[in-house]
N, C-alpha and C positions, 0 to 999 in steps of 0.2 A: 038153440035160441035161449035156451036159460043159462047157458053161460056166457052170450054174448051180453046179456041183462044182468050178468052179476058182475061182469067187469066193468060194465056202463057205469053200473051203485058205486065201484071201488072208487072209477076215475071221478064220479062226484064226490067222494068220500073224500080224495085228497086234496079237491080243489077248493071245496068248503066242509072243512071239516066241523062236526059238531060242538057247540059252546063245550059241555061236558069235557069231552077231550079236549081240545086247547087249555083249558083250564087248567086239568092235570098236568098237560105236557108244560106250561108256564110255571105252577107251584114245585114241579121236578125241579125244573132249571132253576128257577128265584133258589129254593134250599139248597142246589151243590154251589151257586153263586155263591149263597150267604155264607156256608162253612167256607168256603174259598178265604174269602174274606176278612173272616174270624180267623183265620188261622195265619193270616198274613198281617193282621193288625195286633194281633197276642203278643204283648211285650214281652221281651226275651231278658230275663234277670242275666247283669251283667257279672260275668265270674271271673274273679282273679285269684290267682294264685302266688304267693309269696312263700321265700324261704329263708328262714333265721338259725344260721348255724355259727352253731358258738365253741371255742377250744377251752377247755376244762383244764384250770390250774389249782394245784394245793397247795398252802403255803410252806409245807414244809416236803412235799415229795415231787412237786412242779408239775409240768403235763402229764394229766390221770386219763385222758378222752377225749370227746366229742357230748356236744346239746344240740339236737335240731330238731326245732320246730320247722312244719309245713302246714300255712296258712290258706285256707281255703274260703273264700267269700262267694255266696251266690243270694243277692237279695237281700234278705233280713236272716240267712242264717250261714252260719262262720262253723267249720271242722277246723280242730288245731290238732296235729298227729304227730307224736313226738317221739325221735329215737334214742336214747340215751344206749353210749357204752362207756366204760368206766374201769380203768384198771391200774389199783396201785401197786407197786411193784418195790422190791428195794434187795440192793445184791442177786438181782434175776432172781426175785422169789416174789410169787404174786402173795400179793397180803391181804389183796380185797378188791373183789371183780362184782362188777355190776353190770344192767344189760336191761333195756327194757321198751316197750312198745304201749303208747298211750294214745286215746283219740275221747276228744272231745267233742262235742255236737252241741252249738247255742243255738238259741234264733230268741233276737230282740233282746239283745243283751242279758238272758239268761240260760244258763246251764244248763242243759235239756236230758244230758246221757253221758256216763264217761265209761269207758273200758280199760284196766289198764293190765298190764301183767308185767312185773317185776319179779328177776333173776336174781339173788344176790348171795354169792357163794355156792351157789346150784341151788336154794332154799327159793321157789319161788310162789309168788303172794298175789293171786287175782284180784281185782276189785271190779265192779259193775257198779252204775251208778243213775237213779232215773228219777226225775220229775217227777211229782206224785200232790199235784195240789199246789199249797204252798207249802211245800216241805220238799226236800231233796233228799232219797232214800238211796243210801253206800249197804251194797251187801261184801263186806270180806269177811276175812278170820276171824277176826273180832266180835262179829256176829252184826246185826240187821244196825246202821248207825243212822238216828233220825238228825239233818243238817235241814236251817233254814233255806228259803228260796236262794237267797242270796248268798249263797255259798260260793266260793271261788277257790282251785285245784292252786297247790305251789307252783306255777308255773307262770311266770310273767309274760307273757308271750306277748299284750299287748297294758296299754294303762288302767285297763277292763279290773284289771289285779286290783287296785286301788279302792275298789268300789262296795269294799264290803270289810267286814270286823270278824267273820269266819272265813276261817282258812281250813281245805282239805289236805291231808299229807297224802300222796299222790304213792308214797311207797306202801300205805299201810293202813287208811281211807278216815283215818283220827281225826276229830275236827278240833280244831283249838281259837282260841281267842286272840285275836291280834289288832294292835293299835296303828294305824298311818299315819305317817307324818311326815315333816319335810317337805321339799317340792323347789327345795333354794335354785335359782341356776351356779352354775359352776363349769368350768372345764375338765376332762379328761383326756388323758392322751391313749388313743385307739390306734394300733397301726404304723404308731411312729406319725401320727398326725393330732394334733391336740383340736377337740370337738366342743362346741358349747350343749351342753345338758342341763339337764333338771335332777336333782338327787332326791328318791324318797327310801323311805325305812317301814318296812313290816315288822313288828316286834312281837312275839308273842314267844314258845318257850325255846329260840332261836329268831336271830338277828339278819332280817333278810336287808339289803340296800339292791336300789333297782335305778338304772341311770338310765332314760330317755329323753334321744335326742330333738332337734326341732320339728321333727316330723313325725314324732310319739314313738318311734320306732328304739324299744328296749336293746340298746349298743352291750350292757353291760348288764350283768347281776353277781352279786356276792350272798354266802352264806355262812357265816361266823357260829358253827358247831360246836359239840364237846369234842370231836375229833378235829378243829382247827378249822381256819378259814378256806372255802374253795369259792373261787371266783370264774366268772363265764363273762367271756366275751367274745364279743361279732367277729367270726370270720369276713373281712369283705374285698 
C-alpha cells in the first residue's frame, strides 16, 4: 500500500508540479536561451587579409630580392608580418645578404608590439618593442630606447607611415627625426602599365619617397642611401 501511495504523490507531482520547481526548471531554460542568444547575436569582427609583395631593385646591382608584407585586419587591430630576403651579388660572389622576419601588432592606429630579427652577413640583431604608457619602449643592442607613442617602424605598408615625425629603423631599433612632405599626384609606370599616385618623402638621415595609389595602397617605395638607391615595387 505505501507504494501504491508513493506513486499516486509521483503521478500528482508531474501533473501539478510545484511553483518552486517550475520555477527552477523556467530560470534553467530562460539562462541556456539567453546564452544561446548571446552567442548568436556577438558581432563577429570582420577579418581580412592582404598581401603586398614587392621585387627589390639597386640602382647599380639591379634585382637584390624580395619585400612582403602580410596584412592582417580584425576590428580595431592590424598585424603587419614582414619577410624580407636580400642578396647582392657581383661576379657570382655575394657582397651582401640579408634576411629577416618582422611582425607588428596596432590596435586604433597605434603601435602596440614589434618583434623583429635581422640576418645581415650572418650578424644577427633582435629587437622587441612594447607600449608602455605613452611612450614606446625598443629593447635591442643598443640597449633599452625610449620612442614617443607615435612612433612608426620604416616600413610603409600602409599611409599609417605618414602620421608621425619619428621613425624606427626596423634593422637596429634607432629612432630618428623625420620630416613629411609631399602628397603631389603624379603617374608611375608599374608593370608596363602607367598608374595615377600620390608621391610623398620621409626625410630624415635618409631619403625615403613612398608612392600610393587611389586606393592608399603603397605600389612603390624608394630609399636613397649612402650605399645608393633601392627601390620596391608591387608585384601584382
Amino acid at each position: 500500500m505505501g507504494d501504491t501511495l508513493l506513486m499516486k504523490l509521483r503521478t500528482a507531482f508531474r501533473r501539478n508540479p510545484p511553483i518552486a520547481y517550475l520555477l527552477s526548471r523556467f530560470c534553467a531554460i530562460a539562462g541556456l536561451v539567453a546564452i544561446v542568444l548571446a552567442g548568436a547575436a556577438a558581432p563577429v569582427a570582420a577579418q581580412t587579409v592582404r598581401q603586398l609583395a614587392y621585387r627589390v631593385v639597386h640602382a647599380t646591382y639591379g634585382n637584390i630580392g624580395t619585400y612582403l608584407n602580410v596584412i592582417e585586419n580584425s576590428g580595431d587591430q592590424t598585424t603587419v608580418k614582414t619577410t624580407v630576403h636580400l642578396k647582392v651579388s657581383m661576379l657570382g660572389i655575394v657582397m651582401h645578404r640579408e634576411d629577416a622576419q618582422r611582425t607588428e601588432q596596432w590596435k586604433d592606429n597605434r603601435l602596440i608590439s614589434f618583434h623583429g630579427v635581422t640576418d645581415t652577413n650572418g650578424k644577427t640583431v633582435v629587437l622587441n618593442g612594447q607600449a608602455q604608457g605613452d611612450k614606446f619602449v625598443i629593447h635591442s643592442p643598443l640597449g633599452t630606447i625610449v620612442a614617443p607613442a607615435s612612433v612608426r617602424p620604416a616600413n610603409p605598408w600602409s599611409a599609417n607611415c605618414l602620421q608621425s615625425t619619428a621613425m624606427m629603423r626596423v634593422d637596429s631599433g634607432r629612432i630618428e627625426s623625420v620630416k613629411v612632405g609631399g602628397g603631389e599626384p603624379t603617374t608611375i609606370q608599374l608593370d608596363g602599365t602607367r598608374i595615377p599616385v600620390r608621391e610623398y618623402q620621409i626625410v630624415g638621415s635618409e631619403t625615403y619617397n613612398v608612392w600610393f595609389d587611389q586606393q592608399g595602397v603603397p605600389v612603390k617605395f624608394a630609399v636613397d642611401g649612402p650605399h645608393g638607391k633601392v627601390t620596391f615595387s608591387l608585384e601584382r
